[in-house]
C-alpha positions in Angstrom: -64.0 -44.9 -23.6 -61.1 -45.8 -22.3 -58.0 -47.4 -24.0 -56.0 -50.4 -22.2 -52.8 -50.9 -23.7 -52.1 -53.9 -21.5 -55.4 -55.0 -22.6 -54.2 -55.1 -26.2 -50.8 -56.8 -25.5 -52.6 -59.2 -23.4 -55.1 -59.8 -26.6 -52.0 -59.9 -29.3 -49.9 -62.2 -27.0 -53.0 -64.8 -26.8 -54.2 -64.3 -30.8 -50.2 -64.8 -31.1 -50.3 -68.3 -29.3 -53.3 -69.4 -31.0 -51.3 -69.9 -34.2 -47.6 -70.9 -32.6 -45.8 -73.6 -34.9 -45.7 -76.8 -33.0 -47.8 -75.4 -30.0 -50.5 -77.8 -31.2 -48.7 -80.7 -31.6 -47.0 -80.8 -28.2 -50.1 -79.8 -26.2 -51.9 -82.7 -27.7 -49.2 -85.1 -26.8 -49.3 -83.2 -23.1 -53.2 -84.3 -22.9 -53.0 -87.6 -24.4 -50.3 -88.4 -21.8 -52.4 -86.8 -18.7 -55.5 -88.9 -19.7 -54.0 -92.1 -19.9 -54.5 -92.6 -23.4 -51.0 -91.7 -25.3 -51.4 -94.9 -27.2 -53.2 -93.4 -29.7 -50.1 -91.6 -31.1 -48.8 -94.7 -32.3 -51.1 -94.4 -35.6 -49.8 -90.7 -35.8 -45.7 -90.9 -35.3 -42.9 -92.5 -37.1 -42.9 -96.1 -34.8 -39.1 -95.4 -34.5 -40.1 -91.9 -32.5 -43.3 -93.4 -30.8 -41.2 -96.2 -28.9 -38.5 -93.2 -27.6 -41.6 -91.1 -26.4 -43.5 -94.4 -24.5 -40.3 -95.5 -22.9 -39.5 -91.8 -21.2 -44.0 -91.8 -20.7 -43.4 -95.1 -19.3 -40.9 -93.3 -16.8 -42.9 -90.8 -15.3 -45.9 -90.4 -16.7 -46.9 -87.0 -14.9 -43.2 -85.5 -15.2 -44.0 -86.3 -19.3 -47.0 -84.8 -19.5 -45.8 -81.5 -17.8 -43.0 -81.6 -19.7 -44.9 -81.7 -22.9 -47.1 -79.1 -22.1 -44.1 -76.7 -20.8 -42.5 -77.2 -23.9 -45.6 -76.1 -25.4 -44.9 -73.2 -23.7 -41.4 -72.4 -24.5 -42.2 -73.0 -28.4 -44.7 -70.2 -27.5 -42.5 -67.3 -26.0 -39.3 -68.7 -28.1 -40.9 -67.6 -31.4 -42.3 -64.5 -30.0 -38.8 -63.5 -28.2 -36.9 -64.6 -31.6 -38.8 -62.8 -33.7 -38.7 -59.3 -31.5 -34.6 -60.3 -31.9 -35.2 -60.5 -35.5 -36.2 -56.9 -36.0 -33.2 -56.1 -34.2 -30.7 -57.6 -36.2 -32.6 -56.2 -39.7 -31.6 -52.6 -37.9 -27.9 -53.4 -36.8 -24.8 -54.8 -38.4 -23.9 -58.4 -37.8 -20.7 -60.1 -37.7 -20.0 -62.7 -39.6 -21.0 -66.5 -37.9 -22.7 -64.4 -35.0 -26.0 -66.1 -34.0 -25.9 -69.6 -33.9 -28.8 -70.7 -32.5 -30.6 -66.9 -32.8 -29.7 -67.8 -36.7 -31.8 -71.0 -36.4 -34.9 -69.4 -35.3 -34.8 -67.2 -38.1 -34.5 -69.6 -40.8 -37.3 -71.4 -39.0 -39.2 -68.0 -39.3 -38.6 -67.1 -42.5 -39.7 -70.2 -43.4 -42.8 -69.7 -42.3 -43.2 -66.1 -43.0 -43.0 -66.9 -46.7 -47.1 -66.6 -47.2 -48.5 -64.6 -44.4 -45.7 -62.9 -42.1 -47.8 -63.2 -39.4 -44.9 -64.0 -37.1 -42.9 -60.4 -38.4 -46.9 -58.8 -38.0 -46.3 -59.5 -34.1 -43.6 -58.2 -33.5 -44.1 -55.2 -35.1 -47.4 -54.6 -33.4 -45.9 -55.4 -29.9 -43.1 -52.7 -30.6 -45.7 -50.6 -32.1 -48.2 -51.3 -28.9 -44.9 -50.2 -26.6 -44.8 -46.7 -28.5 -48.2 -45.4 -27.5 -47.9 -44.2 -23.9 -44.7 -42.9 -24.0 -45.7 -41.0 -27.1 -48.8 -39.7 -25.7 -47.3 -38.7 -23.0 -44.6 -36.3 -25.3 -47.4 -35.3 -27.4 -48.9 -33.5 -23.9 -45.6 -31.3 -23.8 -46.5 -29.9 -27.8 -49.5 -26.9 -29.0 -50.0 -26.6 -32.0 -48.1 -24.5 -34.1 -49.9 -21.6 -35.6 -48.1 -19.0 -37.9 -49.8 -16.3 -40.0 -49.0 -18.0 -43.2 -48.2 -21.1 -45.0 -44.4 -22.0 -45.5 -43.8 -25.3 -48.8 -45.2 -28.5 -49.1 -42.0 -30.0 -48.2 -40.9 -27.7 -44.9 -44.5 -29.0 -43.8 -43.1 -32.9 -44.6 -39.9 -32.3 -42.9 -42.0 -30.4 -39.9 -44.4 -33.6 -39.7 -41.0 -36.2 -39.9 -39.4 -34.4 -37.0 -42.5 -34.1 -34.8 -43.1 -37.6 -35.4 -39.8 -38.7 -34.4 -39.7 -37.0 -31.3 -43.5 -39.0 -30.5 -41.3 -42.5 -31.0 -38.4 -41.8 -29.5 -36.0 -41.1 -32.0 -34.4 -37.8 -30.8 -31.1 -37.8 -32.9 -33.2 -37.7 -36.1 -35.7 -35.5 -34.9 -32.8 -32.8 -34.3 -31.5 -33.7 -37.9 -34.9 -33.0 -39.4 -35.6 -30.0 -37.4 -32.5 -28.4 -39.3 -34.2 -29.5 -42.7 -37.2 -27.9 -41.4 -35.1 -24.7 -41.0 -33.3 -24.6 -44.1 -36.3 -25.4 -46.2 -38.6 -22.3 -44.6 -35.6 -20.0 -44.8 -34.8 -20.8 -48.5 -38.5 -20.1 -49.3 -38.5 -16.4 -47.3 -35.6 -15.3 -48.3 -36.1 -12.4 -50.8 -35.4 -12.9 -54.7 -32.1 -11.1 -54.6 -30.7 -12.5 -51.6 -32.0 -16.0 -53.0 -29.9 -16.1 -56.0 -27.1 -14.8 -54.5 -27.2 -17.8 -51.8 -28.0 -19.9 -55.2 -24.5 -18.9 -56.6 -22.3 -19.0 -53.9 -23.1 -22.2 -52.7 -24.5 -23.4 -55.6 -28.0 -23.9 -54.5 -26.7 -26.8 -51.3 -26.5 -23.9 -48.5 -27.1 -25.5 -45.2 -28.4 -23.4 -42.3 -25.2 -22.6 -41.1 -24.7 -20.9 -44.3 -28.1 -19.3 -44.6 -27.6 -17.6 -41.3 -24.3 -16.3 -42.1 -25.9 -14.5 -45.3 -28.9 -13.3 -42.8 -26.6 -11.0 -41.4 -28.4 -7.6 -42.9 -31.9 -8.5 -41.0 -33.2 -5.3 -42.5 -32.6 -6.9 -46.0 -34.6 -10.3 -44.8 -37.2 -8.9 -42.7 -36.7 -11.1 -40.7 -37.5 -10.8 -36.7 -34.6 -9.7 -34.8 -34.4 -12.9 -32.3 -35.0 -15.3 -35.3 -31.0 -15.6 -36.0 -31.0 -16.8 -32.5 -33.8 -19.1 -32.2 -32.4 -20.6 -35.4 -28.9 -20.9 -34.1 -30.2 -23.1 -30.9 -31.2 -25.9 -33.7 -28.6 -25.9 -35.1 -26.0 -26.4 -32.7 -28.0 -28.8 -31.3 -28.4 -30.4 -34.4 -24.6 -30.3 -35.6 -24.4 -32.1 -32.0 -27.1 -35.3 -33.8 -24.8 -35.4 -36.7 -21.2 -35.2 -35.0 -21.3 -35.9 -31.3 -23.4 -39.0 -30.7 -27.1 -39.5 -29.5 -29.2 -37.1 -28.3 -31.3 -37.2 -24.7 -35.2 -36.9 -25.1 -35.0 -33.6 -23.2 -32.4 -32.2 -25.9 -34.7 -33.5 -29.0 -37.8 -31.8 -27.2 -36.2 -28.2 -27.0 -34.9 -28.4 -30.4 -38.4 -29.8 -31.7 -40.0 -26.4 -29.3 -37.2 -24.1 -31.1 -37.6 -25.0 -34.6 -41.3 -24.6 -34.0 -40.8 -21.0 -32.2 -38.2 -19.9 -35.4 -41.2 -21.4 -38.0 -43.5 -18.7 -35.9 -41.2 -16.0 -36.2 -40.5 -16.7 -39.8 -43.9 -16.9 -41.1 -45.3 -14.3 -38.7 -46.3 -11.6 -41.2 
């Protein structure tokens, strides 16, 4: 069976207009105006409101009746676009008095989010809806990474945190976490005497650049000859993450592939 993503956007965008704040109210003023019967209102709205809204239907009755129902629109698409804004500025710094009427929204939205947050629930499941090809489509570049035994609980964390963050597009942290990934496996291998000599000199924080200046002797380690190497390509390009700026999705993926090829090495005996 196949799976439509624009299907499912199509389906959250109309469950998302079925519940927009004020939709209703202007799309029955819209219909009341078309069919010739907007007097009814009157029993509904403040007199002081009904007589401003007869004299402009008095106008042009068609041009208010389309009007109403294109502002039933707008109300639509200007909660959904606010609210994919919101997410933004919960991720980014904001200067102060920035906004203006963005700020509005959001007061109207948190307002309304205060039961159900089914307005924040949207726009986290459009983003979320975005995500899926372009991480299936990663995910096709990845095998499975078998080694002959198991490394730690946590290296397995920090291996599942960096291959996750490469599916969703976040290539600067998947670099950072494919160093963890390193460190963490390394620290575990390394045998007892070598281990508590790493423990004193750097008092137990040694990074990988530090572990791979004590892996020097590889005939003390064990280690595979090209595993220094492999291990080196991470983390250059992971010192480039932390100090240079954003990575590309092509750099996150061959760091992702050589942290994974340096785990095989490690754990191949």
């Amino acid at each position: 069976m196949g799976i439509d993503i624009g299907r499912l956007q199509d389906q959250l965008m109309q469950m998302s207009a079925e519940g927009t704040p004020g939709q209703e109210f202007c799309e029955a003023i819209s219909e009341l105006a078309r069919i010739g019967r907007f007097e009814q209102l009157r029993e509904v709205l403040p007199g002081i409101v009904y007589d401003e809204l007869w004299a402009r239907y008095q106008q042009d009755e068609e041009a208010f009746a389309g009007g109403w129902r294109r502002l039933a629109q707008d109300m639509r698409q200007g909660f959904i676009q606010h609210t994919r804004q919101r997410l933004t500025t919960l991720t980014r710094l904001q200067p102060v008095g920035n906004g203006g009427a963005s700020a509005a929204w959001q007061e109207i939205q948190r307002a309304l989010d205060i039961q159900q947050n089914d307005l924040l629930r949207m726009a986290f499941a459009l983003e979320l809806l975005e995500l899926v090809e372009p991480a299936v489509l990663r995910a096709t570049h990845l095998r499975e990474c078998v080694v002959a035994e198991p490394s730690s609980e946590e290296a397995d964390r920090y291996q599942d945190e960096a291959t996750r963050c490469y599916f969703y597009g976040l290539f600067t942290a998947c670099a950072v976490m494919c160093r963890s990934v390193l460190e963490e496996a390394i620290k575990q291998k390394l045998p007892a005497g070598l281990t508590r000599q790493v423990h004193t000199r750097y008092r137990n924080t040694a990074t990988i650049g530090n572990l791979l200046h004590e892996m020097n002797n590889l005939q003390m380690t064990g280690f595979d000859a090209d595993f220094p190497r492999v291990v080196n390509l991470v983390n250059d390009t992971g010192m480039k993450a932390v100090h240079q700026g954003l990575l590309s999705e092509d750099e996150a993926r061959g760091c992702l592939q050589s942290a994974r090829e340096a785990l095989q090495l490690l754990l191949s005996s």
